[in-house]
C-alpha positions in Angstrom: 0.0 0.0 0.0 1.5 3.4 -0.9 2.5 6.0 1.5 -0.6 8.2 0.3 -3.3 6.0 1.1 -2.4 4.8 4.3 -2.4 8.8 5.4 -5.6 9.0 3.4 -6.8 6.0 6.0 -5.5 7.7 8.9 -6.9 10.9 8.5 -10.3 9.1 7.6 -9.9 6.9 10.7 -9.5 10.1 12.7 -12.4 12.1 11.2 -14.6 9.1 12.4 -13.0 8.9 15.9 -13.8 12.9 16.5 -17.4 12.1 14.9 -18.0 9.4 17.4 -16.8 12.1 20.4 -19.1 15.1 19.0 -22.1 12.5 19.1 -21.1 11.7 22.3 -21.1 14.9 23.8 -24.3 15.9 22.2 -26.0 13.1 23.6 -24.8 14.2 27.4 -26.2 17.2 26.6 -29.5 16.4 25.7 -29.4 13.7 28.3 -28.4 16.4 30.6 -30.7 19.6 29.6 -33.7 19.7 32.1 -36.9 20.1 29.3 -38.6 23.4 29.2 -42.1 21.7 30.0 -40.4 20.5 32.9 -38.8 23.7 34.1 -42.1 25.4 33.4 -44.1 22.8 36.0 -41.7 23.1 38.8 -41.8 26.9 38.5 -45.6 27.0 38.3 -45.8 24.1 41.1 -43.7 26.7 43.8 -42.8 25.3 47.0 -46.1 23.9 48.1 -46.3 21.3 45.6 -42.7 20.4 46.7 -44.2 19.8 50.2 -47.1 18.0 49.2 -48.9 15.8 51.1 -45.8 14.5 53.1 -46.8 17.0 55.1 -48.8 14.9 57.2 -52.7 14.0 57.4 -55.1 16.7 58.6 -57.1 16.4 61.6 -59.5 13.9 61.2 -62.1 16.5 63.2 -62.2 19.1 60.7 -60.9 19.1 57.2 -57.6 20.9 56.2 -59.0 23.2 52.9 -55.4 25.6 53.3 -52.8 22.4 51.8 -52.6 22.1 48.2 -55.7 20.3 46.3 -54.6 16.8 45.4 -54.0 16.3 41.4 -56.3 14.5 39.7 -54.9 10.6 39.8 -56.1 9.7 36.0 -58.2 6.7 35.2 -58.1 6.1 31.3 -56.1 6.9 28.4 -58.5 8.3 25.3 -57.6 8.1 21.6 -59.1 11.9 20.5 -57.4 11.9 17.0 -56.4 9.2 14.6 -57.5 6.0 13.4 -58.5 4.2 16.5 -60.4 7.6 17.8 -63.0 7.1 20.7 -61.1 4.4 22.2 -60.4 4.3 25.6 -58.1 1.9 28.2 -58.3 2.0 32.0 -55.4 3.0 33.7 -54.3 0.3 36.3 -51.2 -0.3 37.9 -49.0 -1.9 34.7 -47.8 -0.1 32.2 -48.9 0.7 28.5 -46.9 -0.4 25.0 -48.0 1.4 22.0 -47.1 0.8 18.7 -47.8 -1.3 15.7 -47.3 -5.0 17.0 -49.4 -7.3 18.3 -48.4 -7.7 21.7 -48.4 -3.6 22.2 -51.6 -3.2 24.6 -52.6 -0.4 22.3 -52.1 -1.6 18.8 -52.2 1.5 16.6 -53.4 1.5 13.4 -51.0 4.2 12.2 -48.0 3.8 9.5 -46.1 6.4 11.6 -46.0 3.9 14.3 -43.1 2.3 15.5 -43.4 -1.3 16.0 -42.6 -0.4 20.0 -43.3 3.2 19.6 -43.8 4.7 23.2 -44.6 3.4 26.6 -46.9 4.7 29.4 -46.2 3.8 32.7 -46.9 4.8 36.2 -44.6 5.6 39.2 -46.0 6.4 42.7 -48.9 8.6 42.0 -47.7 10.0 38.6 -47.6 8.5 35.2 -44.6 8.8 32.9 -44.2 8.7 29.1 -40.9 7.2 27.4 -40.5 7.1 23.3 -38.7 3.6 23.0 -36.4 4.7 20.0 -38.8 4.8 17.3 -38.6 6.5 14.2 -41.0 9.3 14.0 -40.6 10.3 17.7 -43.4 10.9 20.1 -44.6 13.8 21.1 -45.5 15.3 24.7 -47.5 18.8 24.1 -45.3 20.7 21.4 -42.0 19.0 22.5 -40.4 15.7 21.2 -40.0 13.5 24.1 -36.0 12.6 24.5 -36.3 10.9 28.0 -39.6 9.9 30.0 -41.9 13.1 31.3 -44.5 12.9 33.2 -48.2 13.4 31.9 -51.0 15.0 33.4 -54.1 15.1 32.5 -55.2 16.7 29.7 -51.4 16.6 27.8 -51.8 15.5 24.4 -49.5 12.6 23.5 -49.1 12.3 19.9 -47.2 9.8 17.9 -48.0 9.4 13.8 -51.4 10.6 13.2 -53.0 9.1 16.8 -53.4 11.8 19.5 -54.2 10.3 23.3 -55.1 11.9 26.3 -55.1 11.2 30.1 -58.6 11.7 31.6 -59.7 11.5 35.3 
C-alpha cells in the first residue's frame, strides 16, 4: 500500500473517531438539559407542591382546605385523534406499550407507528411517558420526548397521526 493512502486512512480513521466524540457529547447534553415543559411545572408548582402531602394528614375532626388540592390521579387513556379515535383503556397499575405490533396493549393502526413506539407507565402517583427509540418520535404537548416526562391530565400525546389523552 503506498505511503498516500495509508495517510488518506489515517486521516479518515480520525475524522470518524472525532465524529463518534461530537455524538457523544451531544447526547450528554441532551441527556443532561432539564426540558422546558419540565422547568415550566416546577416553576408554576412553587414550594407547596414540593411539600405535598408529606406534610402529614389533617385532623381527622375538621378538614384541612389551606394544603394544596390533590392532582387529579387519571383513570383512562382516550384516543381523540387518529384512526383508532374514541377508544379508551383504563389505567391500572401496569404499564402501556404502544405501537404497531401485536403484543403492544394499544395496537395503533398508524404507518407512523413504530413497531414499540412509546410506553406509558406509572410511578407512585404519577404516570410517565418514554418514546422507546422509534422512528417518528413521540410527542409530549409541542416538545419531542427525548427521556420519559411525566403526563398529566389533559397533555396530548401524539405519535404518527394518533393523539391520546389522560382523563380523570
Amino acid at each position: 500500500m503506498s505511503e498516500l493512502a495509508v495517510t488518506v486512512l489515517q486521516f479518515g480513521l480520525l475524522l470518524l473517531l472525532w465524529i463518534l466524540i461530537l455524538s457523544i457529547i451531544g447526547a450528554q447534553g441532551r441527556d443532561m438539559t432539564i426540558s422546558k415543559r419540565s422547568r415550566a411545572r416546577a416553576a408554576s408548582a412553587g414550594p407547596a407542591a414540593a411539600s405535598g402531602p408529606r406534610s402529614g394528614p389533617p385532623a381527622p375532626s375538621a378538614p384541612n382546605h389551606s394544603g394544596p388540592t390533590p392532582r387529579p390521579r387519571p383513570r383512562r387513556l382516550l384516543v381523540s385523534e387518529g384512526p383508532l379515535a374514541g377508544t379508551e383503556l383504563p389505567l391500572g397499575s401496569a404499564s402501556i406499550m404502544m405501537g404497531r405490533a401485536q403484543e403492544c396493549t394499544l395496537v395503533l393502526d398508524d404507518d407512523y407507528a413504530s413497531g414499540k413506539h412509546a410506553r406509558l407507565f406509572p410511578q407512585g402517583s404519577r404516570w410517565f411517558l418514554e418514546d422507546l427509540g422509534s422512528t417518528n418520535g413521540t410527542w409530549l404537548g409541542e416538545e419531542q420526548l427525548t427521556r420519559a416526562s411525566t403526563v398529566e391530565p389533559g397533555d396530548r400525546i401524539r405519535i404518527g397521526k394518533t393523539v391520546l389523552e389522560l382523563r380523570t
